[in-house]
N, C-alpha and C positions, 0 to 999 in steps of 0.2 A: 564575742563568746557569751553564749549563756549557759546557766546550769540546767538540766530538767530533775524534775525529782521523781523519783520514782518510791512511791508508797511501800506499805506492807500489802503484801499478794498482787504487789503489782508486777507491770514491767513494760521496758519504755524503750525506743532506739532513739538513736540519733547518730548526725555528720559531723566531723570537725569544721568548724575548733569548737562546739559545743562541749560540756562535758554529763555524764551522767553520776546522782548521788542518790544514795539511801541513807536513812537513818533507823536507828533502834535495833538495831543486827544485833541479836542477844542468842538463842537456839534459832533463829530463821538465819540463810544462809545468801547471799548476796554473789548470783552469780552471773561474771560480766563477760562479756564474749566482744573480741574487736577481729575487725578485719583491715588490717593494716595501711593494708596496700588500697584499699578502694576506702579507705575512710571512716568505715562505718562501724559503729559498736551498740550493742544491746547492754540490760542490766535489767536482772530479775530479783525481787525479793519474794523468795520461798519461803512458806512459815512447815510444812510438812513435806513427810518424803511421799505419799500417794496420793492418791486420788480414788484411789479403791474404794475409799470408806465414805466417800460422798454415794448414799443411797438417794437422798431425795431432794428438793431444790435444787435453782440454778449451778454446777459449774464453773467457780472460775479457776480459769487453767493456771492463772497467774500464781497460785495461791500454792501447787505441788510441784515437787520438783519433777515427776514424772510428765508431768502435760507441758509445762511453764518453761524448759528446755525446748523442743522439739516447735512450741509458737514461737517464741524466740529468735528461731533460726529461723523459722521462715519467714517472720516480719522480715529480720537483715537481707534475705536472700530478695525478698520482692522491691526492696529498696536499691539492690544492688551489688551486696555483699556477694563473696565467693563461699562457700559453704568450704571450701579446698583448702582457703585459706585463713578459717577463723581458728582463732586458739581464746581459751577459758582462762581465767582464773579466780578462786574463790576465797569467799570470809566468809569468816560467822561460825556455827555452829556451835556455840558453847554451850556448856553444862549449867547453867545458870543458878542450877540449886541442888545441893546435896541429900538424895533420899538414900534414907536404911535399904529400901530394895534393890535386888539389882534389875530390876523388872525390865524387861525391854522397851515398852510403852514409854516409861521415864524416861527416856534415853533419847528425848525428841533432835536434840542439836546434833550428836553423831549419827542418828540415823539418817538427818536431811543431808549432812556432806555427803554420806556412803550412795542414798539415792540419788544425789547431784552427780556426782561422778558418774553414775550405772547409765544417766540419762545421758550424757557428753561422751559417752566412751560405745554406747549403743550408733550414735551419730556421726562420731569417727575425729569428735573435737578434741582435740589433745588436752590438758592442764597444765599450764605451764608453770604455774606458782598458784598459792595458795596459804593462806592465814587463818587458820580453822582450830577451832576446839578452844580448851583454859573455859574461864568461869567472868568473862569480864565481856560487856557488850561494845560494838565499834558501827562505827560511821565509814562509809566508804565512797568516794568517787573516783569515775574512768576518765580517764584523758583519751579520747580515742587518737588522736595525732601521734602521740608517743606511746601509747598503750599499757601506762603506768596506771595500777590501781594505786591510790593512796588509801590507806586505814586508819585511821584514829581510834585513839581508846582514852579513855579517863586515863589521867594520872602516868601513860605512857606514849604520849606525843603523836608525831603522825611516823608509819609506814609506809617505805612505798615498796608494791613487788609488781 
């Protein structure tokens, strides 16, 4: 078994018994997709919910949660996943810092959940659990064999959902 890592605005597949991890999940939002039965799991680290607001330079899809969904599933599918049979489940998205406004702009970690869902729910992927929001950043890897994400967080051990 190895681990692969998957960066910020990245995002990576792999087979069992590998496992897939990120790190620094603070408002970016770490969403992992397994497909049980054929083995295979994805994991994406989202730092925004669009992609709309990229005007000029290269594109990486990896980077919104609107694009970084949708490659996602289709790396899994060309590898051999069942798009039928994938289910989600997400971390991340904290508020990391308390502003006087209630601006919506500031609102970067619940906006990426809100967009992560719209993009998994546009695609027909269910959510099966998820660890999202609070003010505290987490670590996270897939088991794709068992299809347990585990979460870590400072000072509150490890989760698993």
């Amino acid at each position: 078994m190895s681990v692969i890592k998957v960066g910020m605005a990245d995002l990576n597949i792999a087979i069992t018994p590998d496992r897939l991890r990120t790190t620094g999940l603070g408002s970016c939002v770490g969403i992992a997709i397994v497909d049980k039965v054929n083995h295979i799991g994805g994991l994406a680290h989202i730092m925004l919910p669009s992609s709309e607001m990229v005007k000029i330079g290269q594109l990486n899809k990896a980077k919104y949660a609107d694009t970084a969904v949708p490659l996602l599933v289709e790396k899994m599918v060309q590898l051999g996943a069942k798009k039928s049979l994938m289910v989600a489940k997400l971390a991340g998205g904290a508020q990391m810092f308390q502003f006087q406004s209630q601006n919506d702009m500031m609102r970067i970690g619940p906006r990426n959940v809100e967009a992560s869902k719209v993009s998994l729910k546009e695609l027909g992927i269910p959510i099966i659990a998820e660890d999202t929001g609070g003010n505290f950043g987490r670590t996270i890897e897939l088991d794709i064999l068992t299809g347990i994400l585990y979460i870590k967080t400072a000072n509150q051990g490890v989760n698993e959902i």
